[in-house]
N, C-alpha and C positions, 0 to 999 in steps of 0.2 A: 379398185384402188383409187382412180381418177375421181370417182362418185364422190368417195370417203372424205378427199385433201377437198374437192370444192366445196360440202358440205360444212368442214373446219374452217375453211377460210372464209366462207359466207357467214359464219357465227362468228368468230372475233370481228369482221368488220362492224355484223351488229352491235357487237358490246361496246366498240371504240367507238359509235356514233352514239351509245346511247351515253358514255362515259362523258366523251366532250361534250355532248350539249348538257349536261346536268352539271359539268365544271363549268360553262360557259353562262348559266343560269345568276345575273347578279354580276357577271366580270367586271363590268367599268365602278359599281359599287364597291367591289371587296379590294380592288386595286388604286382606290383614289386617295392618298394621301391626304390625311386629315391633317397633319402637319404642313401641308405644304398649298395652300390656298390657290386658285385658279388665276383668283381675284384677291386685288388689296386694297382696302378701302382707302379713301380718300384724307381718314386720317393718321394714316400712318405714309403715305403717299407725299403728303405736304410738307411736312417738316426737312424731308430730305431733298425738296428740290429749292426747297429757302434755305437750306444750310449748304446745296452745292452752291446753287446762285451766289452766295455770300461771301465763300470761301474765295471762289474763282474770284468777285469782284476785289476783295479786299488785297487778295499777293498780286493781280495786277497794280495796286498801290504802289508798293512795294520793289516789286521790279522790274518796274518801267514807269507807271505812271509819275510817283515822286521827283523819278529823274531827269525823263524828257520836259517836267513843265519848270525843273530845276526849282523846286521844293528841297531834293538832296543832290547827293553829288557820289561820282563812287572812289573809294579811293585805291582800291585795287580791283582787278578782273574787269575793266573798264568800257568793254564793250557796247553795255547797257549804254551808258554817257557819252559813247563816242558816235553812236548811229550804226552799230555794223550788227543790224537786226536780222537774222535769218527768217526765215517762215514760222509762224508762230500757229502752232499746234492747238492752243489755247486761245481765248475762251470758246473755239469752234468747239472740239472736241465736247467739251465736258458740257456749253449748254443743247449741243444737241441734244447726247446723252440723260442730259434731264430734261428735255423736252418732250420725250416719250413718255415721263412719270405726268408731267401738265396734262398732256393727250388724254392719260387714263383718267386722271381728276374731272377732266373736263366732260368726255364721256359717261363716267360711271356713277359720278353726282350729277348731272345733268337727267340722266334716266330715274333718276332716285327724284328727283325736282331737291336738289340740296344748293339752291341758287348763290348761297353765300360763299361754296367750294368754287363753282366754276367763276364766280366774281375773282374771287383770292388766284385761284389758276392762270385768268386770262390776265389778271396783273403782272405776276408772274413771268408769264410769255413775252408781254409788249416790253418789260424790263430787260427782259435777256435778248429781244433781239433788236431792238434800239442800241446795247453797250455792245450787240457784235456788228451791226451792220455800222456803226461808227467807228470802229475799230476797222473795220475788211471793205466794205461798201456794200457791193452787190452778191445777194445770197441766195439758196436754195430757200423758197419761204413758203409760197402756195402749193408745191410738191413733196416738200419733206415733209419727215419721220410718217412715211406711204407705202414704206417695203411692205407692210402686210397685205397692200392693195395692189402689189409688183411693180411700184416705183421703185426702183434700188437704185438710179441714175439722176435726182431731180435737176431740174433745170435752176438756175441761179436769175433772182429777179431784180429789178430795176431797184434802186434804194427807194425812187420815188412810191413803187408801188409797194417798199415794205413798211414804210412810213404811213400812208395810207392803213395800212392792217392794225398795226400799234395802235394809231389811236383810233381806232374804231373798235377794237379789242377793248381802250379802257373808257371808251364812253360806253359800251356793253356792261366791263363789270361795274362801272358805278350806278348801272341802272340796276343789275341783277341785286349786289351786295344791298343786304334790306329785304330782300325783296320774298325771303324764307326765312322759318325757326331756327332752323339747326343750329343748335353749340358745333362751333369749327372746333375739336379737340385736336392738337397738333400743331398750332399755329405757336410756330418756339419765338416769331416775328411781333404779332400785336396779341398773344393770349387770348386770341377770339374777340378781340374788338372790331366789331363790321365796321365802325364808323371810321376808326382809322384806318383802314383799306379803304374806303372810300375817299379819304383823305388822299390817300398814296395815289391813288386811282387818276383824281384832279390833280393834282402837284403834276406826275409825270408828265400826264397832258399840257399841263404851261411849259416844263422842261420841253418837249416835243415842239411845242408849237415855237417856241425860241429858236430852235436848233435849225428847222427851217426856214427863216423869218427873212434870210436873204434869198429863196427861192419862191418861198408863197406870204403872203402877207396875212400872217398871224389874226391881225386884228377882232374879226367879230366871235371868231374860236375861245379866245381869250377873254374877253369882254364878256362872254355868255357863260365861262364859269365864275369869274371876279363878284359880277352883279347878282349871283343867284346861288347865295353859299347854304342856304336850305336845300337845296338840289344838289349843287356841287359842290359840296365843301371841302376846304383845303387844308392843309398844315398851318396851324393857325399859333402852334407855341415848341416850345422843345419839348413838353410830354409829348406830340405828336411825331415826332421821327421815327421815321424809318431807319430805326439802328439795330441789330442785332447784338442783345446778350449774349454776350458770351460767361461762360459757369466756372466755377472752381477745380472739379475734376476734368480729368483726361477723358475723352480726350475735346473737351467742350470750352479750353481756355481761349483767349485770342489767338489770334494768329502764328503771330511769332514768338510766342510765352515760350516756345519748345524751342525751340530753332538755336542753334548753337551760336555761341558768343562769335566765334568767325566769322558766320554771314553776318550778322545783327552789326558787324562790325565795318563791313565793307559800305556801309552807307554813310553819310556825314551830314550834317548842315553845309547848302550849298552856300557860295558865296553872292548869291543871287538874293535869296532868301534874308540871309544876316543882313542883307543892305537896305532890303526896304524896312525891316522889322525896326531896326536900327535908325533909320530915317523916319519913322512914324514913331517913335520910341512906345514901341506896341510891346508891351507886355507878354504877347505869346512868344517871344523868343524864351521864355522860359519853357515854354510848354513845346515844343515844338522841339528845343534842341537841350543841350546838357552841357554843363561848362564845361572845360577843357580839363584833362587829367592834368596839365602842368598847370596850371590855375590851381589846383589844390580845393577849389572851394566848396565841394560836395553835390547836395542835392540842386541848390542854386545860389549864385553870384551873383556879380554887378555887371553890364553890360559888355563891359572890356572883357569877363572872363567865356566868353562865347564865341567862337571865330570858324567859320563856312570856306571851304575851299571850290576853285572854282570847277565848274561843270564843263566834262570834255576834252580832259588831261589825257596824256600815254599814260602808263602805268607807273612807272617809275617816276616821274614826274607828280604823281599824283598823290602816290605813298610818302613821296618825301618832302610834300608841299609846305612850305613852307610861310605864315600869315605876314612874319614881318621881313620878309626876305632875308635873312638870317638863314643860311646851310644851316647852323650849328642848332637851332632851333627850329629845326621842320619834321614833320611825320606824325602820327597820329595822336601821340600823346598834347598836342599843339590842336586839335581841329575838333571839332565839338561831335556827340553822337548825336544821333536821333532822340529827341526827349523822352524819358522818364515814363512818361505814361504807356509809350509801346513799345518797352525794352521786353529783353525775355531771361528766362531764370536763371539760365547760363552767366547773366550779365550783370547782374546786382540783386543784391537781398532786397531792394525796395519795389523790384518790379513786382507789379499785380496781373494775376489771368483774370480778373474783371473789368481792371477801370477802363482799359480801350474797347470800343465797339464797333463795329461795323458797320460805316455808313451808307445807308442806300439814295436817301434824301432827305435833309435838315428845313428845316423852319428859314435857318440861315438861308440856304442855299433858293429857298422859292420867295423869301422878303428880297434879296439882290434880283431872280427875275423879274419879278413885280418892278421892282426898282426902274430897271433896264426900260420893261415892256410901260411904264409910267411915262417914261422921260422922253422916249420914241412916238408915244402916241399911240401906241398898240391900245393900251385902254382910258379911260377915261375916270374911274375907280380910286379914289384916294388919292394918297402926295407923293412923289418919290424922294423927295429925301423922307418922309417918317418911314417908308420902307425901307431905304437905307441905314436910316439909323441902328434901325431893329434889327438890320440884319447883323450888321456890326456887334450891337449889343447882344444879339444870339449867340454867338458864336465864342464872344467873353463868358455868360453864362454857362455855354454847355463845358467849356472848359474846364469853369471852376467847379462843377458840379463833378465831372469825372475826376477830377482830380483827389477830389475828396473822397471818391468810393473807392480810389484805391489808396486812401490811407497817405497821398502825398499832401497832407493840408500844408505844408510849408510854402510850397509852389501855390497852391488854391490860395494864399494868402497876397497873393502875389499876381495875379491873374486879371483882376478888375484893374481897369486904367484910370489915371488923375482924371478928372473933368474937364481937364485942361486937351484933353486925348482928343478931345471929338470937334475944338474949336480951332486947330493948327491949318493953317492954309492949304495945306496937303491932304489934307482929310476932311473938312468943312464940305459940306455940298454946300458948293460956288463956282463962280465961273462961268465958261461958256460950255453951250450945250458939247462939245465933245469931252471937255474938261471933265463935265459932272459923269461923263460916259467913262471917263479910264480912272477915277475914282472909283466907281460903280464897279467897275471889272476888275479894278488892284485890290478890291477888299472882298471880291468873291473870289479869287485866288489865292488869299490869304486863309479867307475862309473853308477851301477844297482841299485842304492839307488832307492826304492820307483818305483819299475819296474815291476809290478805286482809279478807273480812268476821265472822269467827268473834269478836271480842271486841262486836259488834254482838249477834250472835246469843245471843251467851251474856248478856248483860247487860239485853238484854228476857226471859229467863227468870230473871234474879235480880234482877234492879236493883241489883247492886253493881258499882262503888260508886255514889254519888249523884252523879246529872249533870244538870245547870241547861240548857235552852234559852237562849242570851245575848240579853241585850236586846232586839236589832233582828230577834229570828229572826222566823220568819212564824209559829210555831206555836208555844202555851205547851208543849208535850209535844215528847219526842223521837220524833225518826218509827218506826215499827216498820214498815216495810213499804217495795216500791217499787212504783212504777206500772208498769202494763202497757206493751210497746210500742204505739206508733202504729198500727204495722202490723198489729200483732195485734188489733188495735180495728177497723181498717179490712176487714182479709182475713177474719179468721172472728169476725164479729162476733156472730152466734146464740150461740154456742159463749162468746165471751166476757160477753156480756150475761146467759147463764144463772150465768155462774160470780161476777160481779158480784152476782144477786140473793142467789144462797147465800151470799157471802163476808162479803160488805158493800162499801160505795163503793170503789171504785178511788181512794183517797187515800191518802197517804203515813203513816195514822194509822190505819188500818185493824189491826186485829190480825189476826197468822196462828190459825189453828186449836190449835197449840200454845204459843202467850201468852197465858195465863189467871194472874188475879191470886192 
């Protein structure tokens, strides 16, 4: 009997051995999901880390940028305005997060030789972490997105050495970009035009080189892209910006096309803002702000019907602010919204989901560092006031240009200055060399309306113009920095405490590495 059950049981284990390996014949083929890719190309890869990048930068406009450089003002929930900034989870979180999809781009067209992806990638890169390490200072840079390699802890670097990576990152992609065939299909930013990544490429680099300029001396960095625009060419007109389209459907409108008439509402024309516009009698107080609903006068007014409350109220105070000091005549119906062109649908049948765009870098915005880097001696390369001018007169064009595609021609009509604009002693490049300096910097702040956080950044390395903490804020200074996340306190905390000790506190007053007085 013993014979019989070994004999049986030595026959089914044969069958089950012959069973699983003839199942196991082909397994990782018949179980590999043909739906579901290993790999994802590079163009479907790109579009989504230009549209996080975009996203993220744009509502930092919004809530916070605008109002710390007191561009807007809040008139309720007032915290934003008053400095009592907790740790800001944002833009850490989400550009890590698309820095993993860069990684693969840069890898996976990289092996393919598709030089124009990892060009468009590394741009990419040095963009998102130039706006965080300006924002935070010192970051995880040469260790991170390394979990695969069993970095889960990265160490946080020096700003100086992340600086150093940026732009050698985009002197890489402007050599790469050019330098392959490939149609980039996915590019929702320049529709696969190499040369304007290249563009962007150069621009950022003067941007970079600026933002250092009281740490390292700019000069032959600068001068070697200026003088040799066959090699490095720059943003040269307003077709060349770096703006992102935004589409007619959902969910591809601007920003805040969706966003409900109560936020869209807590923002105002600061009283910062109405004063210089006002004092320059600059025409973009049309564009920029919306007359007041007790003004009665629609889509746009006369000067008088536009009025900015000011930046760094309590709450209550701020909701019921009043322009002529008249109780009887205060609160919101008295105080102007945010202009027309980035209202949302909630808010008025004239707002458009096209005509506002997302700006990453203007024509505008690299004629005013030309300007700056002219007048300093940085280069040597044309005039600064014609860089000046231009930039000015950029920034009236792109205006009236968007104002037109979203069907506001009343205001587009309204947008170009008398000629009289450009000869006023306030605005004239004249003067003495700092004179022509805080002209140079009051019209590139004018010109950064609605620019994620770049009039932030620019104006802790110049302090133009002058901007007052208001009243009730928490802090006599304006913050220059943000707090770490939570998370990143909690998860790698060695790592963040060493970066703490170098830095200085983790408070919103903190200076970065490159804000020196």
């Amino acid at each position: 009997m013993k014979n019989i059950n070994h004999i049986l049981f030595t026959g089914l284990m044969l069958l089950n051995v012959l069973f699983f390996s003839s199942c196991d014949e082909g397994f990782e083929e018949v179980n590999r999901n043909p739906n579901s890719p290993e790999t994802v190309s590079a163009a479907l890869l790109l579009p989504h880390v230009i549209r996080n990048a975009s996203n993220e930068i744009v509502g930092k406009s919004w809530g916070i940028g605008n109002v710390v450089i007191q561009h807007s003002a809040k008139i309720q929930f007032t915290n934003e305005d008053r400095y009592n900034w907790g740790p800001q989870g944002n833009p850490y979180n989400v550009f890590y997060n698309t820095m993993r999809d860069v990684t693969n781009i840069i890898n996976l067209s990289g092996e393919a030789g598709q030089n124009n992806y990892v060009g468009a990638a590394l741009v990419m890169k040095a963009m998102m972490y130039a706006f965080m390490t300006d924002a935070y200072g010192d970051l995880p840079y040469s260790e991170a997105i390394q979990a695969k390699e069993g970095i889960n802890y990265p160490k946080f670097d020096r700003q100086e050495m992340i600086y150093q990576g940026i732009l050698a990152d985009l002197t890489q992609a402007n050599q790469l970009l050019g330098s392959s065939t490939e149609t980039m299909e996915g590019d929702i930013l320049f529709q696969g035009n190499v040369m304007k990544w290249k563009k962007l490429a150069n621009s950022l680099r003067l941007r970079a080189l600026m933002r250092l300029s009281k740490r390292q001396d700019p000069s032959a960095a600068m001068q070697a892209i200026v003088s040799n625009p066959s090699t490095s060419p720059i943003i040269e007109s307003n077709e060349d910006n770096a703006a992102l389209q935004h589409l007619q459907d959902v969910p591809n409108q601007h920003y805040l096309f969706t966003t409900r008439s109560g936020s869209f509402d807590e923002y105002r024309l600061s009283k910062k803002l109405e004063g210089v516009l006002k004092a320059y009698n600059d025409p973009r107080l049309f564009v920029y702000a919306q007359p007041t609903e007790e003004s009665g006068a629609g889509l746009i007014g006369d000067p008088e019907d536009y009025s900015g409350v000011p930046n760094g109220l309590a709450d209550e105070e701020a909701y019921g602010y009043s322009p002529t000091g008249d109780p009887n005549k205060g609160g919101s119906n008295y105080i102007s919204r945010v202009g027309m062109l980035f209202s949302c649908l909630a808010c008025s049948p004239n707002a458009s989901p096209i005509g506002f765009q997302t700006m990453l870098i203007s024509y505008s915005e690299v004629q005013f560092i030309l300007a700056e880097a002219r007048e300093r001696g940085y280069i040597s390369t044309g005039d600064a006031e014609t860089y000046y001018s231009n930039g000015i007169k950029a920034s009236f064009d792109y205006y009236e240009d968007r104002l037109r595609v979203a069907n506001l021609g009343v205001i587009a009509d309204a947008v170009q200055p008398d000629p009289a604009y450009y000869t006023q002693t306030i605005i004239a490049f004249s003067g003495s060399p700092q004179e022509r300096l805080e002209k140079i910097g009051t019209q590139k702040w004018l010109a950064l309306f609605f620019s994620g956080l770049e009039a932030w950044y620019d104006w802790r390395r110049t302090g133009i113009p002058a901007i007052t903490p208001g009243p009730a804020a928490f802090f006599d200074v304006v913050p220059t920095r943000f707090i770490y996340p939570t998370s990143v306190q909690a998860l790698n905390g060695d790592n963040y405490e060493e970066a703490v000790s170098r830095q200085g506190a983790d408070v919103i007053t903190t200076k970065v590495w490159w804000d020196v007085d």
